[in-house]
VMD Tcl script that draws the C-alpha trace (Angstrom):
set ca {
  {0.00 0.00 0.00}
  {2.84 2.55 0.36}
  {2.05 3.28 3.53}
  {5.09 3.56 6.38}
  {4.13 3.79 9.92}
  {6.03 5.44 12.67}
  {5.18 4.75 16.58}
  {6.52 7.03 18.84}
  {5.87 7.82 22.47}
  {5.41 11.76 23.39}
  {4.48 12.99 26.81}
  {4.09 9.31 28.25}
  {1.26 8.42 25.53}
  {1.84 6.59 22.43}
  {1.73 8.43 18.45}
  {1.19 6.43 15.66}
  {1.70 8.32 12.44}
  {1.29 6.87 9.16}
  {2.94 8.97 5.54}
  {2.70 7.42 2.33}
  {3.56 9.03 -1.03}
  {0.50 10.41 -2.95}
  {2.28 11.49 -6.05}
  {1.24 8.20 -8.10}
  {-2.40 9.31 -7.62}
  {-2.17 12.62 -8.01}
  {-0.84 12.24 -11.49}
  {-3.45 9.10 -11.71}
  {-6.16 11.80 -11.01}
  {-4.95 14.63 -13.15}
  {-5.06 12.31 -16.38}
  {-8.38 10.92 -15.60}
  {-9.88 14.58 -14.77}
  {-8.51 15.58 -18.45}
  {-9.88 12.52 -19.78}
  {-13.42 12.77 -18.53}
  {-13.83 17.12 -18.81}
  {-17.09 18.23 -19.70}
  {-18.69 14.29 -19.78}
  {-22.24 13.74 -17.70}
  {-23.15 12.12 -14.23}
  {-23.39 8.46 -14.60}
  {-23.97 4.99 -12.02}
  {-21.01 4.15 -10.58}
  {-19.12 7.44 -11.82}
  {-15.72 7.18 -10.03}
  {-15.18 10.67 -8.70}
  {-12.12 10.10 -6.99}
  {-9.16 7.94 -4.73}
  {-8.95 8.52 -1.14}
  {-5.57 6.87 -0.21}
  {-5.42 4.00 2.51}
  {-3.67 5.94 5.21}
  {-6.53 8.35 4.93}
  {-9.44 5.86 5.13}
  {-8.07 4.18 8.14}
  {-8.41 7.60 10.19}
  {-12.47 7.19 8.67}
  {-12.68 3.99 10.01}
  {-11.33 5.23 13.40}
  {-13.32 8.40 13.70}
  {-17.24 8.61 14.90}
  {-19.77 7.75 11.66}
  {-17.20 5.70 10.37}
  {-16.96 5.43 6.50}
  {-20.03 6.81 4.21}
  {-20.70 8.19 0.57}
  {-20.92 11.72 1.76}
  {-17.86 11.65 4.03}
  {-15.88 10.45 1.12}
  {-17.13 13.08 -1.15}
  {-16.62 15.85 1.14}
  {-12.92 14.95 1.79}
  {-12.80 14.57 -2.01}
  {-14.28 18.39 -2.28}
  {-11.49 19.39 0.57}
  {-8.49 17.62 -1.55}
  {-9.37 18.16 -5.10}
  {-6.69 17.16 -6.57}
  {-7.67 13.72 -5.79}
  {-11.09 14.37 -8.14}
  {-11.39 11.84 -10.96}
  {-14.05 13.59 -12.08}
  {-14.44 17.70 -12.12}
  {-18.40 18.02 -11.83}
  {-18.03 16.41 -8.61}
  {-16.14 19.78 -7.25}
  {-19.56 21.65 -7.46}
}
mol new
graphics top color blue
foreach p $ca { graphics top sphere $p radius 0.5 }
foreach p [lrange $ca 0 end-1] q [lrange $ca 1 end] { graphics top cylinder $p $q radius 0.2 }
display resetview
């Protein structure tokens, strides 16, 4: 998955962080945002990637992992879009 994972104790308590490299995505999601400009809504329209690292903290935080959630952290990151309409 490309993900590396550092655990580190700070102030008595134990930090997990977790970095991975989103450049092969990001370049993944720029040619597929080119590729699809100015086409319509359609079933199973793939509007974006959310990396691994990031759905784990999903899975971890209240509400866990939903269509919505995923869309709005697609809005916040938008250079994860697949698919520009789903900006708006």
């Amino acid at each position: 998955m490309g993900i590396t994972t550092t655990v580190e104790r700070v102030d008595g308590r134990v930090r997990i962080g977790k970095t991975y490299d989103a450049e092969p995505m990001l370049i993944e999601a720029a040619a597929a945002r080119a590729a699809t400009d100015g086409e319509r809504w359609g079933e199973f329209r793939k509007v974006g990637e959310v990396p691994m690292a990031e759905l784990a903290t999903f899975y971890r935080q209240d509400g866990g992992l939903d269509n919505k959630r995923l869309l709005a952290w697609v809005r916040a990151n938008p250079l994860f879009c697949w698919f520009n309409k789903a900006l708006k």
